[in-house]
matplotlib code that plots the C-alpha trace (Angstrom):
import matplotlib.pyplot as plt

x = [38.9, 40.8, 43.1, 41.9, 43.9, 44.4, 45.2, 47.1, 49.3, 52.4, 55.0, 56.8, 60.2, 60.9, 58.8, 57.5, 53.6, 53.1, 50.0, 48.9, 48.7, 47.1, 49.6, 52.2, 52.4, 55.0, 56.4, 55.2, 57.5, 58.3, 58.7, 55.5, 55.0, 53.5, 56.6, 59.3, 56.9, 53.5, 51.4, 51.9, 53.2, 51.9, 54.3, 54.2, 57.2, 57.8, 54.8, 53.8, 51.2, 50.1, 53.5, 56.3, 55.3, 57.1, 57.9, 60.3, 58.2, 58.0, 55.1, 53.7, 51.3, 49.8, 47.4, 45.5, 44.3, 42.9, 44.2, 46.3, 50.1, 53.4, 56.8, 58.8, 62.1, 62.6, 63.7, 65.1, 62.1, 60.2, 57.0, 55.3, 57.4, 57.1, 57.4, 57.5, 59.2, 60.3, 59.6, 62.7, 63.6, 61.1, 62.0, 61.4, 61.9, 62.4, 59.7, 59.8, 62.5, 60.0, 62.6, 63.4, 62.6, 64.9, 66.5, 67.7, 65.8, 66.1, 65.7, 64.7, 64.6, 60.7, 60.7, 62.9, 62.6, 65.2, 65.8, 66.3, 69.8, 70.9, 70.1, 71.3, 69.9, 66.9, 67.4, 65.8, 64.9, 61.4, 58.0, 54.9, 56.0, 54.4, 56.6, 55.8, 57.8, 57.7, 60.0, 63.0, 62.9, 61.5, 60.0, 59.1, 56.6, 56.6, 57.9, 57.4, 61.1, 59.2, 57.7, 56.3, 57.7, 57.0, 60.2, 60.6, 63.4, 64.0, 66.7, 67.2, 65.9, 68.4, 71.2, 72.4, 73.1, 71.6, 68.7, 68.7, 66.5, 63.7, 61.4, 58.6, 54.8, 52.8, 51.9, 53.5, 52.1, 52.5, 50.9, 50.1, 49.2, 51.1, 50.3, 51.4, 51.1, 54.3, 54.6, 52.9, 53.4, 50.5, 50.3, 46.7, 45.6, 47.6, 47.8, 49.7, 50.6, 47.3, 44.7, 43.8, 43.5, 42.0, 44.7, 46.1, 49.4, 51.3, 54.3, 55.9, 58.6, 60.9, 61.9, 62.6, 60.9, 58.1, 54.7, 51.6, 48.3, 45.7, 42.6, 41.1, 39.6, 36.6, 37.5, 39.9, 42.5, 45.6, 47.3, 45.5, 46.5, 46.7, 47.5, 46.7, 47.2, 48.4, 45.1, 43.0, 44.4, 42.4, 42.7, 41.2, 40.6, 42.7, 42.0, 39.6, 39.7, 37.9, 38.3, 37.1, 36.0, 35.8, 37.5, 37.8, 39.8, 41.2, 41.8, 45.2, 46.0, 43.2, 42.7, 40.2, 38.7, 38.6, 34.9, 33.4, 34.4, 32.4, 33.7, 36.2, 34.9, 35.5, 36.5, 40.1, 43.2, 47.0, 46.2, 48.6, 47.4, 49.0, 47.9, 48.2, 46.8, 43.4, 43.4, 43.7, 44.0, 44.1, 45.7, 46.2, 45.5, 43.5, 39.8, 40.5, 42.3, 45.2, 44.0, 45.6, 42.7, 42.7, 40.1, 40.2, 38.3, 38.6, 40.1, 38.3, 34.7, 33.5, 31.3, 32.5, 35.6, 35.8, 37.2, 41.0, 42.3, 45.2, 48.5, 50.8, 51.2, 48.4, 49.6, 49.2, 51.6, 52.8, 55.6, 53.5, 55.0, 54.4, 56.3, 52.8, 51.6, 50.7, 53.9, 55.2]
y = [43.8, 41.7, 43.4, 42.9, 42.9, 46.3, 47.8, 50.7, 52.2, 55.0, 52.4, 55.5, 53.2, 52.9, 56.3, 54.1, 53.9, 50.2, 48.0, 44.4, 41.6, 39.5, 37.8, 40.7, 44.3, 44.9, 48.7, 50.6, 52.2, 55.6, 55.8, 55.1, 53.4, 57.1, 58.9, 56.7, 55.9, 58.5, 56.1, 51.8, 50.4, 47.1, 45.7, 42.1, 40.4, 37.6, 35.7, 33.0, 33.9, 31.7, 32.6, 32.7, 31.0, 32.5, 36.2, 38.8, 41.7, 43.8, 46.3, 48.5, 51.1, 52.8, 50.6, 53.9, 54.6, 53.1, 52.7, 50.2, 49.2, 50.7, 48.6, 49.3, 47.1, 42.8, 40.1, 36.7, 34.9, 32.6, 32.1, 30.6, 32.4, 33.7, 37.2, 39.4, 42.4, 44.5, 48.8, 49.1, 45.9, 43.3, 39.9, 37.2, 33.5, 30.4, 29.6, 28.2, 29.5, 28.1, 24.9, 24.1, 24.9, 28.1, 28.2, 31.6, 35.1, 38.2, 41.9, 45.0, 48.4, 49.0, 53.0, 53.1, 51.4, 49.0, 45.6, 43.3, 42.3, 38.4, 38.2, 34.5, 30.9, 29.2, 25.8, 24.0, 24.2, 24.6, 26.3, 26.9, 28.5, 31.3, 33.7, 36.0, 38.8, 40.4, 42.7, 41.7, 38.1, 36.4, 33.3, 30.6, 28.0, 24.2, 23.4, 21.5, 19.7, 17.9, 16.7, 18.4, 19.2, 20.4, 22.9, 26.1, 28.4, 31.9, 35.0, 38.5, 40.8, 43.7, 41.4, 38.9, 34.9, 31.9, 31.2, 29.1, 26.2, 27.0, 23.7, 22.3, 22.4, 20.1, 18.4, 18.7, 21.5, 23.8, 26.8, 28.1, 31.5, 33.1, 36.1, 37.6, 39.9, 41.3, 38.0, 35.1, 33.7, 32.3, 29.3, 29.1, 26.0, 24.4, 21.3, 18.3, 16.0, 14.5, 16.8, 20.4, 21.0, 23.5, 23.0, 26.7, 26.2, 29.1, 29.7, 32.5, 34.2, 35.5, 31.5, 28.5, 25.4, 23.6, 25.1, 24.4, 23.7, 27.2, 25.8, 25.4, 27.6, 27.3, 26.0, 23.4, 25.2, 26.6, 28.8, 31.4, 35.2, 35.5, 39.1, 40.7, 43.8, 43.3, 41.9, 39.7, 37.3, 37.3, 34.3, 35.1, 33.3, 30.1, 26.3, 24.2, 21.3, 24.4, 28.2, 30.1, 33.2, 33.2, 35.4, 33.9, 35.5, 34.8, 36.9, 36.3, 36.4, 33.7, 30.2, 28.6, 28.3, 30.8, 32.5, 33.7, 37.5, 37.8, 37.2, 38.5, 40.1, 36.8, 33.4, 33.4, 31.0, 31.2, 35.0, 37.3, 39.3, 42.5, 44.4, 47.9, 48.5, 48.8, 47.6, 43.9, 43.8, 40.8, 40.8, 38.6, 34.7, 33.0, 32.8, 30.5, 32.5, 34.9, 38.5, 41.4, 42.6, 43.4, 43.7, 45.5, 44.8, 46.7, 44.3, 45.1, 44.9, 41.9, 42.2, 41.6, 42.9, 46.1, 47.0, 48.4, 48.4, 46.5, 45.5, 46.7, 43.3, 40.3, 37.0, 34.9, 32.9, 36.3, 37.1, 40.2, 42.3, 46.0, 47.9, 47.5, 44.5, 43.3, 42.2, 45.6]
z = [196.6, 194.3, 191.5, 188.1, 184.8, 183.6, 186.7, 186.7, 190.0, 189.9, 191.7, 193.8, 195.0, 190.9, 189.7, 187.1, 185.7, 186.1, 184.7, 186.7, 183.9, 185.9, 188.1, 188.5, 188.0, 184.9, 184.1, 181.5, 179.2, 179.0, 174.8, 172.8, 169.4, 168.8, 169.6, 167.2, 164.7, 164.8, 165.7, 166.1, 163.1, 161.8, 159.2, 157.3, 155.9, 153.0, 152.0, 149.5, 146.4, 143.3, 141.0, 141.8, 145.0, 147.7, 148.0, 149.5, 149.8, 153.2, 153.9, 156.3, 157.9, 160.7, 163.1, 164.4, 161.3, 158.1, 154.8, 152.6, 153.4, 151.7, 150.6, 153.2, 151.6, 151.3, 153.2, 151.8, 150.1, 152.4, 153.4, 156.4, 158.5, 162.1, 163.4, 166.5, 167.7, 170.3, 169.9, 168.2, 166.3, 164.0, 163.6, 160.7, 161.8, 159.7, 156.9, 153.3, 150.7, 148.1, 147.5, 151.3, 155.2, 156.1, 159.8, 159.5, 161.5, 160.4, 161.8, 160.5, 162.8, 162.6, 163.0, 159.0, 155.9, 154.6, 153.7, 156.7, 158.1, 159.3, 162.6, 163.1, 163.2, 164.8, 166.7, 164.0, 160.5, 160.0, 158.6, 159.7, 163.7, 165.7, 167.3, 170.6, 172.4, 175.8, 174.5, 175.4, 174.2, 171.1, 171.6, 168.5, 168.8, 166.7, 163.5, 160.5, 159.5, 157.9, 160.4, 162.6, 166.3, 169.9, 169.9, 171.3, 171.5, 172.0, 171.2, 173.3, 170.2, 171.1, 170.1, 167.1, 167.7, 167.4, 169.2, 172.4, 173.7, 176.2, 176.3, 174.4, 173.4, 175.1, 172.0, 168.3, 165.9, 163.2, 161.5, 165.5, 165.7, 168.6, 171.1, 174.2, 177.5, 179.1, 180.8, 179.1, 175.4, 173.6, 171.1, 169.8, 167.5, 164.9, 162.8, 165.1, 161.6, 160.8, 162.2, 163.1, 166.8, 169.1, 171.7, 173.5, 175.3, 177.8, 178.7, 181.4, 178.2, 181.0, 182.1, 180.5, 180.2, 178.7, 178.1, 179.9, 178.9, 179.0, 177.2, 174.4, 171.2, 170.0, 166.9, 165.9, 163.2, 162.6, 159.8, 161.8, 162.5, 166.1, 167.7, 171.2, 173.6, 177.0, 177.7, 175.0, 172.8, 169.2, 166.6, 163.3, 160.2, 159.2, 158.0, 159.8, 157.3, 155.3, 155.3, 158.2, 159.4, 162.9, 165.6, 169.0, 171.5, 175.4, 178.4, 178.7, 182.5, 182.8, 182.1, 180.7, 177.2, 174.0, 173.4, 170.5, 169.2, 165.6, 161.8, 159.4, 156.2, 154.5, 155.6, 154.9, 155.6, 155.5, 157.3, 159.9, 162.1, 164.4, 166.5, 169.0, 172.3, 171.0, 167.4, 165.9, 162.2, 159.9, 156.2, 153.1, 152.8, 150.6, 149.9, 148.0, 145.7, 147.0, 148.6, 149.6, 152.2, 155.2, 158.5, 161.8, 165.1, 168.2, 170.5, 173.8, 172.1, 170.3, 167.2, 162.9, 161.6, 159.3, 156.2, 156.7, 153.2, 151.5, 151.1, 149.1, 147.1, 146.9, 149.1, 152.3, 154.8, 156.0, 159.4, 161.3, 163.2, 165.6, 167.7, 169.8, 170.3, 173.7, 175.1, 175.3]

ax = plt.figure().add_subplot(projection="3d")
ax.plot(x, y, z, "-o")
ax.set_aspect("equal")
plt.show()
């Protein structure tokens, strides 16, 4: 009988718990999001609203549960920023200083509360990128330099530096919402310059090189919150050429094209999404006008998001990041 994703086999040459993704079986750590933090912690950095424009503010909250988001401390202002994490460490990655694209990343230790500390400098300046993580490395997705580009470079989160080439997108695009297994990075949608597009690219995060093509979603948009577990990826929300308030979602270890999951509260774009193990939740955008909200969906179901509370501030074009998302 063929393995399925989701697997799960005690490995007894390592005496390691170990889960099959798919194409490989990958170890399961020994800490928890639980232990080092009582539970996963979702947390949403920088941000832009109506006035001033672009924002500073860092919040956060517990995934397992429901309620609305605390300050946590502030980054540099920006906006349109890209974020991802390991357990320990969260990341904030280019974006807009409200004047000019920003090429610097950030970190903040996601089990205290602080301000975040220079982490070093993307490959490019730009706005508008998706970032993924298998836990040791964080990956970035396109730009917008202005124009917008097919780059994609990583860093090894447990360090500081600069971040290095690893290939390029197979086409140009911006405002991507990114996910990931333990293995595979995920760029869904995005606007390529002129149009929205529906394009889903992959890449293997441990290697280098340029991404393939995965499929398509169901929808062409970008300036979408995109989150997963080890298993599904979830797009929610974003622009279409209008607001939306759809939720499509892919089974990572597959190929093949996204399928219909169910709706957000309200249609809603410039959104960020993060997720646990079991939980996707979306926050802030616009409706038009500027929302703190936020939704939930349990990612293994399908069906319409839930009401999960706020943030701590109103404002959209947010970095997510969790200390259990699905590359972890």
């Amino acid at each position: 009988m063929a393995l399925r994703a989701g697997a799960i086999r005690f490995n007894t040459d390592s005496s390691q718990m170990e889960i099959y993704d798919g194409n490989q079986w990958a170890g399961i750590l020994g800490t928890s999001p639980f232990l080092q933090t009582g539970g996963t912690r979702g947390v949403f950095g920088g941000g832009s609203r109506p006035s001033p424009s672009t924002r500073n503010v860092i919040d956060f909250g517990n995934l397992d549960t429901t309620g609305n988001f605390v300050d946590f401390g502030d980054c540099t202002v920006r906006s349109q920023c890209g974020g991802t994490a390991s357990r320990v460490r969260g990341l904030i990655i280019n974006g807009w200083s409200g004047s000019a694209g920003l090429n610097t990343i950030e970190f903040i230790t996601i089990a205290s509360q602080g301000d975040t500390t220079n982490f070093g400098d993307r490959t490019v300046v730009g706005t508008g990128n998706g970032s993924c993580s298998d836990g040791t490395r964080g990956v970035t997705f396109g730009q917008h330099t202005p124009s917008t580009g097919n780059v994609i470079d990583y860093v090894t989160i447990a360090s500081t530096g600069d971040s290095v080439d690893f290939g390029d997108l197979t086409v140009a695009k911006r405002v991507t919402g990114a996910c990931q297994s333990p293995t595979r990075g995920i760029a869904m949608g995005g606007y390529n310059g002129s149009s929205y597009i529906n394009n889903i690219d992959y890449i293997t995060i441990a290697t280098t090189g340029n991404a393939a093509d995965f499929g398509d979603r169901t929808i062409a948009g970008g300036y979408n919150g995109t989150c997963s577990n080890a298993i599904r990826g979830l797009s929610m929300g974003g622009y279409t050429g209008s607001i939306t308030d759809v939720i499509d979602f892919i089974t990572i270890a597959t190929l093949g094209d996204a399928s219909d999951f169910g709706n957000l509260t309200t249609s809603k774009g410039n959104t960020s999404a993060v997720a646990s193990s079991t939980r996707a939740v979306e926050a802030g955008g616009n409706t038009p006008s500027y929302v703190s909200t936020m939704d939930y969906v349990q990612i293994m179901s399908t069906g319409n998001a839930f009401d999960f509370g706020d943030l701590s501030v109103t404002r959209a074009e947010m970095a997510g990041i969790s200390n259990g998302h699905g590359g972890l």
